[in-house]
C-alpha positions in Angstrom: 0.0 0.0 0.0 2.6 2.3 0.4 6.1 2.6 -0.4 9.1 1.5 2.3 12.8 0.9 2.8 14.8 -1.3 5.1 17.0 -0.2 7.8 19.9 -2.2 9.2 22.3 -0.9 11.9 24.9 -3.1 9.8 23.7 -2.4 6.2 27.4 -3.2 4.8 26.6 -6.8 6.3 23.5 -6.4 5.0 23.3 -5.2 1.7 26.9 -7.1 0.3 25.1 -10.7 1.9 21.8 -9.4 -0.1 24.0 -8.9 -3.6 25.5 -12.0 -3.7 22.1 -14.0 -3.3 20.9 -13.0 -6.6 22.4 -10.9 -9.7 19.1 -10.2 -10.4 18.5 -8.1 -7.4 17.1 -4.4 -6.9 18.7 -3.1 -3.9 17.1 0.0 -2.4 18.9 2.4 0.4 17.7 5.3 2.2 17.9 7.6 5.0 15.5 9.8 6.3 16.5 13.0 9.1 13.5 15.3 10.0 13.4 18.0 12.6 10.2 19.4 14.1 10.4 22.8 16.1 7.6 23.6 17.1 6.0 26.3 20.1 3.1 25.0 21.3 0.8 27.7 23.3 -2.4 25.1 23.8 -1.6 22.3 21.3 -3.7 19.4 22.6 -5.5 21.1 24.9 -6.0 24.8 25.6 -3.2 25.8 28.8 -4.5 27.1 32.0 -4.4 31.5 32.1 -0.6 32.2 33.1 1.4 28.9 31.8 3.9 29.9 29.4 4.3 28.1 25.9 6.5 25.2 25.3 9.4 25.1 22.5 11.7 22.7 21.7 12.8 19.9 18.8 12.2 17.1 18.2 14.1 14.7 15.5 13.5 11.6 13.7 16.8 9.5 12.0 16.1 6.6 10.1 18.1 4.1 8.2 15.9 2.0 5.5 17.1 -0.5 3.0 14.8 -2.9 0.9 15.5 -5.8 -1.5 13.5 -7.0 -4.7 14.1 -10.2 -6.3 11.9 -12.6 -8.2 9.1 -13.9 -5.8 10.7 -12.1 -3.1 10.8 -8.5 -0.9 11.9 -7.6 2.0 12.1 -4.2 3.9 14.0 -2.7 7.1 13.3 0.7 8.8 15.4 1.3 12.3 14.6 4.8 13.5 15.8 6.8 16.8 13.0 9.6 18.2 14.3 12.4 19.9 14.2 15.5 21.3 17.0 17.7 21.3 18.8 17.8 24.3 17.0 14.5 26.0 20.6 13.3 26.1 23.3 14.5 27.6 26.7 15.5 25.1 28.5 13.0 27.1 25.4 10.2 27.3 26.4 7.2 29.8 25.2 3.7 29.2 21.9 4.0 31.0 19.2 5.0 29.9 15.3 4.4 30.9 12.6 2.6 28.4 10.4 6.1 28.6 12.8 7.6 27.0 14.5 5.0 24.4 13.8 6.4 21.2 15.7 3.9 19.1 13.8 0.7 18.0 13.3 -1.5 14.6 10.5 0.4 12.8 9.9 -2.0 10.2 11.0 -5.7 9.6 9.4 -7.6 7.0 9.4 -10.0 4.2 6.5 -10.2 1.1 6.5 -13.7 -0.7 5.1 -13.9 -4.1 3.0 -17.4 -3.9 1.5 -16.9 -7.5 3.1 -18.3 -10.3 5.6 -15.5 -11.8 4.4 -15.5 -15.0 0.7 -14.3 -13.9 1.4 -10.7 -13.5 -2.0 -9.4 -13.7 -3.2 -11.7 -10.8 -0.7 -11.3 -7.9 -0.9 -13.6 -4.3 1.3 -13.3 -2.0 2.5 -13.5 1.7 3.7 -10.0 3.9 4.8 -11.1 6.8 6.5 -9.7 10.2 6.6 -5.4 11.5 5.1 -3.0 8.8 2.6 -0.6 8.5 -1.3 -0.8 7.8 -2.4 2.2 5.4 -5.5 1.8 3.7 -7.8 4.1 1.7 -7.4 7.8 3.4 -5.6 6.3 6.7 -9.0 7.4 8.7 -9.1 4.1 10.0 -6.1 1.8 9.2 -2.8 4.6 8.9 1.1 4.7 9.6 0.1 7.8 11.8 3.7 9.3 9.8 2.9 13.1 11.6 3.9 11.5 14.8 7.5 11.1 14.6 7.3 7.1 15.9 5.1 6.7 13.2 2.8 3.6 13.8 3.8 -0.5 12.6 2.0 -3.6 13.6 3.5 -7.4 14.0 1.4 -9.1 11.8 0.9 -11.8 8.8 -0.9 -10.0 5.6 -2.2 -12.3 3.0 -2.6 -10.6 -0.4 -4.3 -11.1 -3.3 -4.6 -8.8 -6.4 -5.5 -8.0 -10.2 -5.7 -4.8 -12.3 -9.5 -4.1 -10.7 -9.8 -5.9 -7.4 -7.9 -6.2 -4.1 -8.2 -8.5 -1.5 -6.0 -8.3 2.1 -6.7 -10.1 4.6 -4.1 -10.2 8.0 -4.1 -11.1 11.6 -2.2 -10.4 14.5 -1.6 -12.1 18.0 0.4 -10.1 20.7 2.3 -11.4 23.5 4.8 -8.9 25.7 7.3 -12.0 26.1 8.4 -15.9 25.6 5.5 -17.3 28.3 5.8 -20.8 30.0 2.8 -21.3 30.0 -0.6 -18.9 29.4 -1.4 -16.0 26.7 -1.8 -13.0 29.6 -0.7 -9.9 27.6 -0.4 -6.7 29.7 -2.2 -4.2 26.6 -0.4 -1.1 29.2 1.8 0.7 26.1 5.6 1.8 27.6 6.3 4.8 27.9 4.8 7.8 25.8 4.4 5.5 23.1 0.2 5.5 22.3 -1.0 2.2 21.0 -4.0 3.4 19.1 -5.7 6.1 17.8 -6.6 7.5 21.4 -3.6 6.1 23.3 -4.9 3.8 25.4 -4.5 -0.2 25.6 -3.0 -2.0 22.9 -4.7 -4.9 21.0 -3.8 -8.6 22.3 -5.0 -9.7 18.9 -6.4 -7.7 15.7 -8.0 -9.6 12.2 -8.9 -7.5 9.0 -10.3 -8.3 5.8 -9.7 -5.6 3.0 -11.8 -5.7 -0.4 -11.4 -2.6 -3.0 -12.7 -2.2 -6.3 -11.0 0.1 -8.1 -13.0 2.3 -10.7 -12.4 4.5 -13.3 -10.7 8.0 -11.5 -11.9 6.7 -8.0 -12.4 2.8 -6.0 -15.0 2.0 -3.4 -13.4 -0.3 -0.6 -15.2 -2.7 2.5 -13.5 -3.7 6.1 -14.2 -5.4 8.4 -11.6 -5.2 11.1 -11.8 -7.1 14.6 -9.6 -6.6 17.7 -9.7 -8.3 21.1 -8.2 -7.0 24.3 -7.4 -8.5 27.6 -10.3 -9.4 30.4 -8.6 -7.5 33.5 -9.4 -7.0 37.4 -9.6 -4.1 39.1 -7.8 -4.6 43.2 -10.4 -3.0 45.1 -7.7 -1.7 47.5 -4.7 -0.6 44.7 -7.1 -0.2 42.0 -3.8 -1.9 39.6 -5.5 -3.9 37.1 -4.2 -7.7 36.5 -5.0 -9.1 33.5 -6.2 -12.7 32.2 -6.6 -14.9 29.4 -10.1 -13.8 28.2 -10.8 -10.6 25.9 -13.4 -8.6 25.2 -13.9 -8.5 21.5 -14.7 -5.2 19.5 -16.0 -5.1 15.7 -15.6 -2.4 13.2 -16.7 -2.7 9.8 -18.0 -0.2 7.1 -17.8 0.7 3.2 -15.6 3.7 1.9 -15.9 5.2 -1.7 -14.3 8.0 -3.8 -14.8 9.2 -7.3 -13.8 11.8 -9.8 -16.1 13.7 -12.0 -15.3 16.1 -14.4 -13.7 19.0 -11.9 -15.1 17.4 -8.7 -14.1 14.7 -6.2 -16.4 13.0 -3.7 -15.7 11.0 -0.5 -17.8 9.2 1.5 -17.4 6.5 4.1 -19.6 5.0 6.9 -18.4 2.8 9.6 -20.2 0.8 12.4 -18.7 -0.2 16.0 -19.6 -2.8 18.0 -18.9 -5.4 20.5 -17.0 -4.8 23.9 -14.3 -1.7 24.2 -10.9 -2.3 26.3 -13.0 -1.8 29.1 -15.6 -4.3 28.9 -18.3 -1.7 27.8 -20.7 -2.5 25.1 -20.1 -0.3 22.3 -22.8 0.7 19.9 -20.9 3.5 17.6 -20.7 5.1 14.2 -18.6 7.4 12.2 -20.1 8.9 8.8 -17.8 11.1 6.5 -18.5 13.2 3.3 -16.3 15.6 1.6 -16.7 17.6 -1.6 -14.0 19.3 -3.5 -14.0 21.5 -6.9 -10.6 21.6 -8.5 -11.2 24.4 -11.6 -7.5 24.2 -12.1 -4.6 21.8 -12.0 -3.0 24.0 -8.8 -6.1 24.7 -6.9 -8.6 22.7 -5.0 -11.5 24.0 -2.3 -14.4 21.7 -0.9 -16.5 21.3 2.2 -17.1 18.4 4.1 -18.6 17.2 7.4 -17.3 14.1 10.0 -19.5 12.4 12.4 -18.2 10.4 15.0 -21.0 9.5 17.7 -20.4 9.7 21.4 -21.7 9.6 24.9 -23.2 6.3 27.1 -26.8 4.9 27.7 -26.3 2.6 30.5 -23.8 0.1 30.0 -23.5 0.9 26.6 -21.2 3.4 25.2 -21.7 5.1 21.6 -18.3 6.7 21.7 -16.7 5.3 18.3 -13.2 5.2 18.5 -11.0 6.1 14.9 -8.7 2.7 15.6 -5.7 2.8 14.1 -5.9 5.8 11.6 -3.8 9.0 11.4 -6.8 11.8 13.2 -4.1 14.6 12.4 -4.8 14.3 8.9 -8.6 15.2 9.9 -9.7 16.9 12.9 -7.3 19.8 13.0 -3.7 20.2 13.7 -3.8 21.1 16.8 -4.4 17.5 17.9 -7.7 18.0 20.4 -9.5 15.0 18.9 -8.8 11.4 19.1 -5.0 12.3 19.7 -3.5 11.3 23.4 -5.2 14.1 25.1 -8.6 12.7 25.2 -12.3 15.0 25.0 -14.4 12.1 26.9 -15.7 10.3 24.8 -18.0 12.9 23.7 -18.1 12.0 19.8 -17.7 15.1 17.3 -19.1 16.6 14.8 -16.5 18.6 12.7 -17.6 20.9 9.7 -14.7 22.1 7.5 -13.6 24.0 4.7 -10.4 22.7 3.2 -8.0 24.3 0.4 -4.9 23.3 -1.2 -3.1 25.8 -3.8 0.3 25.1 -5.8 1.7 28.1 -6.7 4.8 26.7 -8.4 6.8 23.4 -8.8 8.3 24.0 -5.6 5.6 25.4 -3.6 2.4 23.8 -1.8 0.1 26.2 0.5 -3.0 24.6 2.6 -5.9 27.1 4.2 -7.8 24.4 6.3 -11.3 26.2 8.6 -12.7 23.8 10.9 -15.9 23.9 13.1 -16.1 21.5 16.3 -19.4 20.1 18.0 -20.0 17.2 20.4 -21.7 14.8 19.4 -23.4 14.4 22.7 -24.7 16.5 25.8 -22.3 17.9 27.7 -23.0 17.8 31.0 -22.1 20.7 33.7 -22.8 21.3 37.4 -27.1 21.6 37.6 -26.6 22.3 33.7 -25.4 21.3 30.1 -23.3 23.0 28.0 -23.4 24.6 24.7 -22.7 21.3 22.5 -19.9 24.0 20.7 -16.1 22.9 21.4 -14.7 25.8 19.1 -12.8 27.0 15.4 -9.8 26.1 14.0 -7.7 27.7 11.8 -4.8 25.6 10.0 -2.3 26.7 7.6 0.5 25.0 6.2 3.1 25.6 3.5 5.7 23.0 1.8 9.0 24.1 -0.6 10.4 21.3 -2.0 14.0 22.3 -2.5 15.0 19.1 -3.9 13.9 15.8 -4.8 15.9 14.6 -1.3 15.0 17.9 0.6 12.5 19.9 1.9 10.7 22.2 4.2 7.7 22.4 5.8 5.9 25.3 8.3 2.5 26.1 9.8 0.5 28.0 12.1 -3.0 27.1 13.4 -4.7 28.9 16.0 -7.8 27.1 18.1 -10.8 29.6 19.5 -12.0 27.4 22.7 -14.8 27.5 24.5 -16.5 26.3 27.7 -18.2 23.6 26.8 -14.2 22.7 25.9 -12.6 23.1 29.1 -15.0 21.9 31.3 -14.7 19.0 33.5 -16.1 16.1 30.9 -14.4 16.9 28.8 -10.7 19.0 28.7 -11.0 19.9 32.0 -8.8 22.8 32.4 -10.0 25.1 35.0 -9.5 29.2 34.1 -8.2 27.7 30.9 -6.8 30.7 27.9 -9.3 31.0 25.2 -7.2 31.3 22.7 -4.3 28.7 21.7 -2.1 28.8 19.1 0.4 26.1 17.5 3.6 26.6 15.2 5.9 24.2 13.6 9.3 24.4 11.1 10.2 20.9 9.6 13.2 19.9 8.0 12.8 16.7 5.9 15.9 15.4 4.1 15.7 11.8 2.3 18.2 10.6 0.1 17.7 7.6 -1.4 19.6 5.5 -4.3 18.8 2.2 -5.9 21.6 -0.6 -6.6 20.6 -2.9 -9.3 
């Protein structure tokens, strides 16, 4: 689905051992080093009146390498997530896992099971750490803002011609080499979020993936299932221990885009249900629809609408949860929805205006205007708020200096409101009512290809 490299600490090793298996090889190497800065005056969440804005930079470095043969691929990414200055200029050898950055991003292999000389009708195994990015990465995304980015451990099975495709994968998670038992502690380490809202990671996930692709569009169907552990709450500690059952939660939906003439429309529609990582009931739903004119080759503008539904009736909760899909791409930049910092479980509504102009070769300039509602009531103390969270404002520019190099900046500025900070939902008491958010990136990736 998308495009990746290997990484190998030794890629010498690596890449003279790869060589020498086949003549016929395509051997791919890359490196990617991207900076953020960015000042963050109530990114996430607005601050309280008096706190002072953060700066600072953070950087990503990452080695890739892949190999092509015949029937064969395979792909490493190793990447190291920093902030400047996290480390001492004269680093000792301890460190502590909050705060290791490094890790193996990607590590798999794809085996072509078809017979070679059927190239219009592919099948084939991917198997081991990669990413999941699938139709507009609302759902299923490698979350690539984020500097970590987002992989899974998994087996995907692959089948493909020139109009259909057909994935289906499955994962199983276990935290080490057990005795005996399948216990998984879902608690992620660290600042590292496991999902779409940051909370407990999946003991096992299953997808199947069907896309029809049409004439200047496709229309896709999931149907994605993911269990979590059974746990139990010590009464006295309130430490949760966790057992071999799971509760089992069920997404599916359809998702479809098309091109006519100078307009493009997107729609998807997704139902939830089963049991959440906390044993609730879920009954959920997200519905999407976007409209966009493009009168010239350099300039697009459309409005569109995102529901997710929210709140609890009883046991059951209709707070839909985004899985694993990339929210900064959708609910503003600033990161208030379906990010780590959590709204609870309120649902949204989000109506937007979205534009995208191109200038010049070099130059790409975004203008993104977003409106925020809760999906639900908001309760207060002997009231209910205003269902109104607030406007966003987003813009974003992008000079591509080079094929290897470029930069990236952007300013968004968030108009809060009460209904916002109050204690369902933000909960920031005497909280600023106006945030704002900057960034400078830095993105330089060479690559080169050995054949």
């Amino acid at each position: 689905m998308k495009r990746t490299f290997l990484y190998a600490g030794s890629s010498c090793l690596l890449v003279s051992s790869l060589c020498y298996h086949t003549a016929r090889a395509q051997v791919t190497l890359g490196a990617q080093l991207r900076t953020r800065t960015e000042l963050r005056d109530g990114q996430g969440a607005p601050l309280p009146q008096g706190a002072n804005p953060a700066v600072f930079t953070s950087q990503r470095s990452r080695l890739m390498a892949g190999f092509n043969s015949t029937r064969l691929k395979v792909g490493f990414t190793a990447q190291d997530v920093r902030v400047w200055g996290q480390d001492v200029s004269t680093i000792n050898r301890t460190t502590t896992a909050d705060l290791n950055g490094f890790m193996l991003y990607e590590a798999w292999a794809e085996v072509l099971l078809s017979d070679t000389a059927r190239l219009t009708k592919t099948f084939s195994l991917k198997i081991g750490r990669q990413e999941f990015v699938y139709d507009d990465s609302r759902l299923l995304g490698n979350l690539d803002w984020l500097q970590q980015g987002r992989h899974h451990d998994a087996a995907l099975l692959k089948y493909e011609t020139p109009q259909w495709v057909l994935h289906v994968a499955g994962a199983f998670n276990q935290n080490k080499e057990n005795a005996s038992g399948t216990v998984y502690n879902e608690t992620p380490p660290g600042n590292y979020t496991a999902n779409t809202n940051g909370g407990a990671a999946y003991k096992g996930l299953e997808f199947a993936y069907l896309k029809r692709k049409l004439k200047d569009g496709s229309a896709s169907f999931l149907f994605l299932a993911d269990q979590f552990s059974t746990f139990h709450t010590d009464s006295t500690t309130g430490l949760k221990s966790y057992g071999n059952g799971t509760f089992n939660r069920m997404t599916t939906g359809v998702y479809f885009t098309k091109s006519v003439a100078a307009f493009t429309i997107t729609a998807s529609a997704y139902y939830q249900f089963g049991h959440n990582a906390s044993g609730q009931t879920i009954d959920g739903e997200l519905i999407s629809a976007a409209l966009f004119f493009n009168p010239t080759k350099t300039f697009s503008i459309g409005p569109g609408v995102d529901y997710t539904s929210g709140g609890s009736n009883g046991h059951t909760s209709h707070a839909f949860d985004p899985l694993y899909g990339t929210p900064h791409r959708f609910w503003g930049s600033m990161d208030y929805y379906y990010v780590a910092s959590g709204f609870g479980n309120h649902g949204l509504q989000d109506y937007y205006l979205k534009t995208k102009w191109k200038p010049g070769a070099r130059w790409n300039l975004a203008l993104d205007g977003h409106q925020f509602l809760s999906a639900s009531n908001v309760p207060g103390a002997g009231h209910s708020y205003s269902r109104n969270f607030g406007t966003e404002a987003d813009l974003q520019a992008t000079y591509t200096l080079t094929k290897a190099i470029a930069f990236e900046a952007g300013y968004s500025h968030y108009w809060s409101t009460d209904a916002l900070t109050s204690a369902t939902v933000k909960n920031v008491v005497n909280a600023k009512s106006n945030s704002n958010w900057a960034y400078l990136m830095i993105i330089i990736h060479p690559e080169v290809v050995l054949k």
